[in-house]
C-alpha positions as CSV (number, residue, x, y, z in Angstrom):
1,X,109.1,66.1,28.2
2,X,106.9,64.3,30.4
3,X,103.1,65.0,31.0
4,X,101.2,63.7,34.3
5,X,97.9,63.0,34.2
6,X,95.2,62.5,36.8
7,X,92.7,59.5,36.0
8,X,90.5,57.4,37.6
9,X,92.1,55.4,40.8
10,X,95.4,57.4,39.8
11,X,97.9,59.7,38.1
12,X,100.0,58.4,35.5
13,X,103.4,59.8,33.5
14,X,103.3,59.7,29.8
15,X,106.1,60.3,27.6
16,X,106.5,62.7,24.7
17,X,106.0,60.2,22.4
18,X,102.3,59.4,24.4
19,X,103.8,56.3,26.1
20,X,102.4,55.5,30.0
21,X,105.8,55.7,31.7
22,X,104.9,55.2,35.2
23,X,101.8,55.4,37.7
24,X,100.4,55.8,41.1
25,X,96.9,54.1,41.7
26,X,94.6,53.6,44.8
27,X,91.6,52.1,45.4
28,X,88.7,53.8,47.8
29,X,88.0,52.0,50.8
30,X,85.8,53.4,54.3
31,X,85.9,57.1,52.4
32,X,89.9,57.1,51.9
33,X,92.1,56.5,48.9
34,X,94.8,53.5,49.7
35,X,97.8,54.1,47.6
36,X,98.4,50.7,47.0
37,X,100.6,50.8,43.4
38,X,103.3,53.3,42.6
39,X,105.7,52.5,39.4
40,X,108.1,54.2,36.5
41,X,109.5,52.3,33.8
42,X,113.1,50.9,34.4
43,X,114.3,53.4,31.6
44,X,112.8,56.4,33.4
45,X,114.1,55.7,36.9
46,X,116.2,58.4,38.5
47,X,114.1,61.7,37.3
48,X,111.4,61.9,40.1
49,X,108.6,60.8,38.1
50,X,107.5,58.4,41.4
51,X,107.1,61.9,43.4
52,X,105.7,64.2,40.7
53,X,102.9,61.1,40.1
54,X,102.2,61.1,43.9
55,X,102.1,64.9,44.3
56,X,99.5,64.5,41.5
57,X,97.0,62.3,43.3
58,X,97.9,64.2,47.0
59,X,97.0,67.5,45.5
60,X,93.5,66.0,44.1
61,X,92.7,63.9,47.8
62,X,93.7,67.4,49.1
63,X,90.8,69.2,47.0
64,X,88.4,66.6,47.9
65,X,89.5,66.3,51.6
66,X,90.4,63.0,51.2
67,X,92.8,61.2,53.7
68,X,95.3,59.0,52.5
69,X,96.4,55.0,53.7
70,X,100.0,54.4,52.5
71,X,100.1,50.9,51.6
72,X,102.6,51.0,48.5
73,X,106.4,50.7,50.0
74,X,107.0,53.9,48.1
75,X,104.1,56.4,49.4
76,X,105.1,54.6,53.0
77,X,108.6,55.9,52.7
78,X,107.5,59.2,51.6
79,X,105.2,59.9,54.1
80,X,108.0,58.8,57.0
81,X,110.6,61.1,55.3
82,X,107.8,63.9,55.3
83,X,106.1,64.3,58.5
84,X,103.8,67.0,57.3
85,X,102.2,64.6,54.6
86,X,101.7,62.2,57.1
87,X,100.1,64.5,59.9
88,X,97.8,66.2,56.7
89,X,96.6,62.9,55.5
90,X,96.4,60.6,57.6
């Protein structure tokens, strides 16, 4: 079980037992979020948690029209891999 939450600067992954598990922050800067901090715990690598956390905060800057500066290594790569992500939000 695994519960993402969104929060201020960020979503983050909690574990059934209520443990933070992994997170994807940003900070606002000129009227756009950066995305400047995505990480899961070591234990919980492998399960997607990284894309689930990022989906998280994309679908909340897509509410509020946000666009989106990829500075974390991790929201860089996704964006490259998905072309449509990068032409939405940036």
């Amino acid at each position: 079980f695994m519960e993402i939450r969104f929060e201020e600067n960020g979503a983050k992954a909690y574990n059934d037992e209520g443990k933070e598990v992994g997170l994807c922050e940003y900070y606002e800067k000129d009227g756009k979020w950066v995305l400047n901090h995505t990480v899961v715990d070591p234990s919980m690598k492998g399960q997607g948690i990284a894309g689930k956390l990022l989906d998280c905060v994309l679908e909340h800057a897509r509410e509020k029209k946000v666009k989106i500066v990829p500075e974390c290594s991790y929201v860089a790569h996704a964006f490259e891999k998905n072309p449509a992500l990068k032409e939405e939000f940036e």
